[in-house]
N, C-alpha and C positions, 0 to 999 in steps of 0.2 A: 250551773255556771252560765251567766250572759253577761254582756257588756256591750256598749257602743262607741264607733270611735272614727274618724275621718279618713276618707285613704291619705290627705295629705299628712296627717301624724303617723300615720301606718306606714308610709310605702317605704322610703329611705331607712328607717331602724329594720325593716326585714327582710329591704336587699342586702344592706349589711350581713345580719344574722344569717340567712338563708344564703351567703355567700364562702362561708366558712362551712355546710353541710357536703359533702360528698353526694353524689348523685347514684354512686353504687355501692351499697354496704354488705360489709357480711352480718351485721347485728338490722332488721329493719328499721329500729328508731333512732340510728344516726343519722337516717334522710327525714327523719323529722327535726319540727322547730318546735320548744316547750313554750306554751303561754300558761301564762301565771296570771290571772285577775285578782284584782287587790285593793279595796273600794275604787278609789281615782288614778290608779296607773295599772299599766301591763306590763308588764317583764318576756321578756321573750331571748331566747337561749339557745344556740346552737352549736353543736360543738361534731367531731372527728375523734375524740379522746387523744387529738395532739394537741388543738387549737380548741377554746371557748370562747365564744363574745356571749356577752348578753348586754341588752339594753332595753331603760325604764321611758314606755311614751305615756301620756293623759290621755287619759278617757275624756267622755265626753259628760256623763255620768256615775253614780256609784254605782259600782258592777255589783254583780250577784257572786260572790269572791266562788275560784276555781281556777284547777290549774288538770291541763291536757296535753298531749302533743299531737301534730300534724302534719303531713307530708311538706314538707319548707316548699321545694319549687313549685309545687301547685299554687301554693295558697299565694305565691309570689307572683305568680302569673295572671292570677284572677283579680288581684289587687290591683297590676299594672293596666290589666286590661278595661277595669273601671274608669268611668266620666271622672271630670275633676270634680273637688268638690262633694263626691258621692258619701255619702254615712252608712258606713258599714255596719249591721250588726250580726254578734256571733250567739251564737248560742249550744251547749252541749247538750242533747238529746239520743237518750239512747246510744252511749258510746258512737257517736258520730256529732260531727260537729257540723253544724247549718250556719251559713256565710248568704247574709240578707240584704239586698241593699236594691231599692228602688222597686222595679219590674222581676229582678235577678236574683236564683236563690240557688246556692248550692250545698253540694251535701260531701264534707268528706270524712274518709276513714279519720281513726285516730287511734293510739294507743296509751295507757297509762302514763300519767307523769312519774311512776313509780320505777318503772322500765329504763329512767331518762338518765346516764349517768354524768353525773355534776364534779366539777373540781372544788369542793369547797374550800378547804381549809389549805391553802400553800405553803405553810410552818414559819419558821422564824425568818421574817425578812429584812432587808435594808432599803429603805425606802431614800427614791430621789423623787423631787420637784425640778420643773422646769416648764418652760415657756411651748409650745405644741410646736410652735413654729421654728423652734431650735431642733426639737425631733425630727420633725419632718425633713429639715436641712439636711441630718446627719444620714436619714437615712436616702434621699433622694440621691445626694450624692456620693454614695458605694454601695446601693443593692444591685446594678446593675453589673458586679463584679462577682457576685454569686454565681459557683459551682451550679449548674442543674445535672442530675443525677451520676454525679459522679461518685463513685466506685470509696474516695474518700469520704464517707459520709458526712466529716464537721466540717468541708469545706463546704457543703449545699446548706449553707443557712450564711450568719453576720455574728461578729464576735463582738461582744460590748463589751467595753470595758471604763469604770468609773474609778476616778483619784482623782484625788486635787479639785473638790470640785468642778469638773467635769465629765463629761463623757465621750466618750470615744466610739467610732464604730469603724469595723474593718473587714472586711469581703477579697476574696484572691479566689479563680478559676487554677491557678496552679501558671497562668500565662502573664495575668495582670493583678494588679493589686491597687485597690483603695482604702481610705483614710481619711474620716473626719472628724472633728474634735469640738464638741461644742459646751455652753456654759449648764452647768447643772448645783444645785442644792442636794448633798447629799448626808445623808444621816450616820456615816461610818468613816472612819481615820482608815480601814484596812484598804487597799486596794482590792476592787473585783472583776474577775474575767468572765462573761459568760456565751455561752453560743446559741443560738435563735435561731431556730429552722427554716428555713426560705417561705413557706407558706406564714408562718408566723406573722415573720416581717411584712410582706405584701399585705397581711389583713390589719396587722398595727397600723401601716402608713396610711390607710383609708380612714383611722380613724383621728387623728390628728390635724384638722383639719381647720380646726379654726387658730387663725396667728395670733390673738389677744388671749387665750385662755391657756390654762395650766394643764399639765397632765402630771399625773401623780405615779411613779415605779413603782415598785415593788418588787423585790431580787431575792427567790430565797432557794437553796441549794437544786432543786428541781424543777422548778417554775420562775416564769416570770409574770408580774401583772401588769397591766396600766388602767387608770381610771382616767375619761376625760371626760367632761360633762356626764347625758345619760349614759354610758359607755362603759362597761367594762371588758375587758380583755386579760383571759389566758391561755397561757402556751405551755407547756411541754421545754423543757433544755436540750440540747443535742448535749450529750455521755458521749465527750472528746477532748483532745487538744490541739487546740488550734497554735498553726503554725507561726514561731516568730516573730510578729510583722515588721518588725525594729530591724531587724537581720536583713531582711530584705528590701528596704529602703536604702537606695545610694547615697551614700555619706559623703564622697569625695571629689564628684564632676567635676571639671575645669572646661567643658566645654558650655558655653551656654547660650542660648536664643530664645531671644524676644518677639512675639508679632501679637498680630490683631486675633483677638480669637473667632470672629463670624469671618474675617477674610480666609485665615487659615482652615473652618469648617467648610468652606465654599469651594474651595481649593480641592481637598480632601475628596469633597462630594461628588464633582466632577471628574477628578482623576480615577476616583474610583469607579465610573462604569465600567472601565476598559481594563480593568483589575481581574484577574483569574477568579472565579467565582470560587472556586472551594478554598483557597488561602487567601483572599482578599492582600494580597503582597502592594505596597508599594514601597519605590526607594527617595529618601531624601537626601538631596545633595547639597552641601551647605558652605557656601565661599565668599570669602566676604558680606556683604549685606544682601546675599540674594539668597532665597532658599529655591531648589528649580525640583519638584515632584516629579514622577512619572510611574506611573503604571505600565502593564502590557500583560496580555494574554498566551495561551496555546494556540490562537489564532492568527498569531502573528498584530495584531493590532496592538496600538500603543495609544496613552495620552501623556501630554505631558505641558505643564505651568511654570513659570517662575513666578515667585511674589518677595516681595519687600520685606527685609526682617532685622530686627541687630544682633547681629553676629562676630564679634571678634575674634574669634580663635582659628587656628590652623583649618583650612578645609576637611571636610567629613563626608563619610557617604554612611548612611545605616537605612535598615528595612524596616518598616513595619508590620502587624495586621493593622490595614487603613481602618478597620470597624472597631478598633481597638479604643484610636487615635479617635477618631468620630464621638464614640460613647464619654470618652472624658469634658471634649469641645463642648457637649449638650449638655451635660447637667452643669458647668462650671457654669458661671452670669458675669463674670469682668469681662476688663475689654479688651486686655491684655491674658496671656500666656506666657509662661516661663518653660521650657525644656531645657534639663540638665543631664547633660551626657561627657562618659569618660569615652567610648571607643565604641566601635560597631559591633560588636560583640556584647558588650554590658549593658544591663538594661539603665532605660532611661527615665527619670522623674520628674513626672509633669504638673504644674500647680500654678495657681492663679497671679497675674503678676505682680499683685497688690498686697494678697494674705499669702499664709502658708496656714488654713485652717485645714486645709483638703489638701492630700499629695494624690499622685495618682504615680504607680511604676507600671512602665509596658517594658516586658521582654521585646527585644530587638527577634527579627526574623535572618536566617544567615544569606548573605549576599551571593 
């Protein structure tokens, strides 16, 4: 096995890869990365056996076809640490593999590609089409609403769900909830629900990354795929069900407010220093066209704002977590905000002034 190949074709396909390997295994060759040589491309493949990516880069010449694996963070490290521009070559000797380039030559362990184990075959699936940059939307605007390690397991990942030519994505901590819905091509009249494990997701979204090109699904009872350019991607399903999300959307609000959403994030920002640090509490007061924030501490310390908003309904006071409030403000991009609230007690549902692509529900905190 040899081959030659640029660090700039090398480096970004094996941060990738090498970004889905675990750093601590109980198997040794899940801290490895599998290359594959193949006359004029390389394959390179790392997986967890929850998550796999692999991806196809050019050589630079026809390889001496071979396939090995090798410690991923090293060989990531050596890569990064190379001049631009630099021409790598590998080669397998003696069940070690020698990494050549200029002055500099190193030697690392390796183990069987035989060792390496692969997701091949995912069964019968349903395949959607769509646009990367509608991905990327749906999932930028509710991963951020993912459970981490919590106790309910199908809440620490994102629920997809495909009808109607579309897709859906939906993430709740058990506090907040999001929601966004975007256009898809999909190959089945059934509706499908599936759940995507938090790592999953965070290594799908890095790979989505150009907005002119297509990424291709693939859904089938255990797995999910995505291809998008050299790229492939799979994951594992999270065996649950996920809660409701329909149910827990407010249907009925009669209270509603309008404002700016970077004045409203500004607001938020500030008020929030002076916010009790382990509940992040503040309360909003809402009367007439004025909304007036205020936080306060254990310490006795307060802040507090009015800002400008439209507000017609009977005056209100309700609490929130401000970090709550904050994470929907940042991933939303109008210019406007809508909050729709029944009582200080019931939660409230926040979404863009213009669309309702993305809801977002924050539980109210008690006053």
């Amino acid at each position: 096995m040899r081959f030659e190949i640029s660090r700039e074709a090398l480096l970004k396909p094996l941060q990738l890869v090498a970004g889905v390997v675990e750093k601590r295994q109980a198997l040794p060759v899940l801290s490895n990365v599998l290359l594959v040589a193949d006359q004029d491309r390389l394959a390179l493949t790392g997986t967890d056996l929850e998550v796999e990516l692999s991806a196809s880069v050019p050589l630079l010449d026809n390889a001496e076809s071979g396939e090995v694996t090798v410690p991923g963070k090293k060989l990531m490290d050596i890569c990064k640490s190379l001049p631009d521009k630099s021409l790598i070559e590998f080669s397998l000797v003696d069940s070690r593999v020698e990494v050549k380039t200029g002055r500099s030559r190193f030697v690392l362990s390796s183990l069987p590609a035989s060792d390496f184990p692969n997701i091949k075959d995912i069964g019968k699936a349903t395949q959607i089409r769509m646009k990367q940059a509608d991905l990327r939307k749906a999932i930028d605007r509710t991963s951020f609403a993912m459970a981490q390690q919590d106790v309910r397991y199908y809440l620490n990942g994102m629920l997809v769900e495909v009808k109607d030519q579309s897709l859906r994505t939906v993430a709740t901590d058990g506090h907040r909830l999001a929601t966004c819905v975007v256009d898809a091509q999909e190959s089945t009249t059934a509706p499908i629900q599936v759940i995507i494990p938090r790592k999953g997701i965070l290594e799908l979204n890095k790979l989505v990354a150009d907005p002119e090109a297509e990424v291709v699904v693939e859904i089938s009872n255990n797995h999910i795929r995505a291809a998008a350019g050299d790229y492939v991607f799979t994951s594992k399903l999270v065996d649950g069900k996920f809660p409701d999300y329909e149910r827990v959307i407010p249907k009925n609000g009669t209270r509603v407010m309008l404002g700016n959403r970077q004045d409203l994030k500004q607001v938020f920002h500030r008020t929030a220093i002076l916010s009790n640090e382990k509940y992040r509490r503040v309360r909003l007061l809402m009367e007439g066209d004025t909304l007036q924030v205020i936080a306060n501490n254990p310490e006795q310390e307060q802040a507090e704002e009015s800002i400008g908003v439209e507000y017609q309904a009977e005056a209100m006071e309700i609490s929130f977590n401000v970090s709550y409030l904050l994470d929907v403000l940042s991933v939303l991009d109008s210019q406007d905000i809508k909050v729709t609230m029944s009582d200080s007690l019931s939660s409230a549902l926040v979404e863009a002034g213009d669309t309702s692509e993305a809801l977002y529900v924050v539980m109210p905190m008690r006053l």
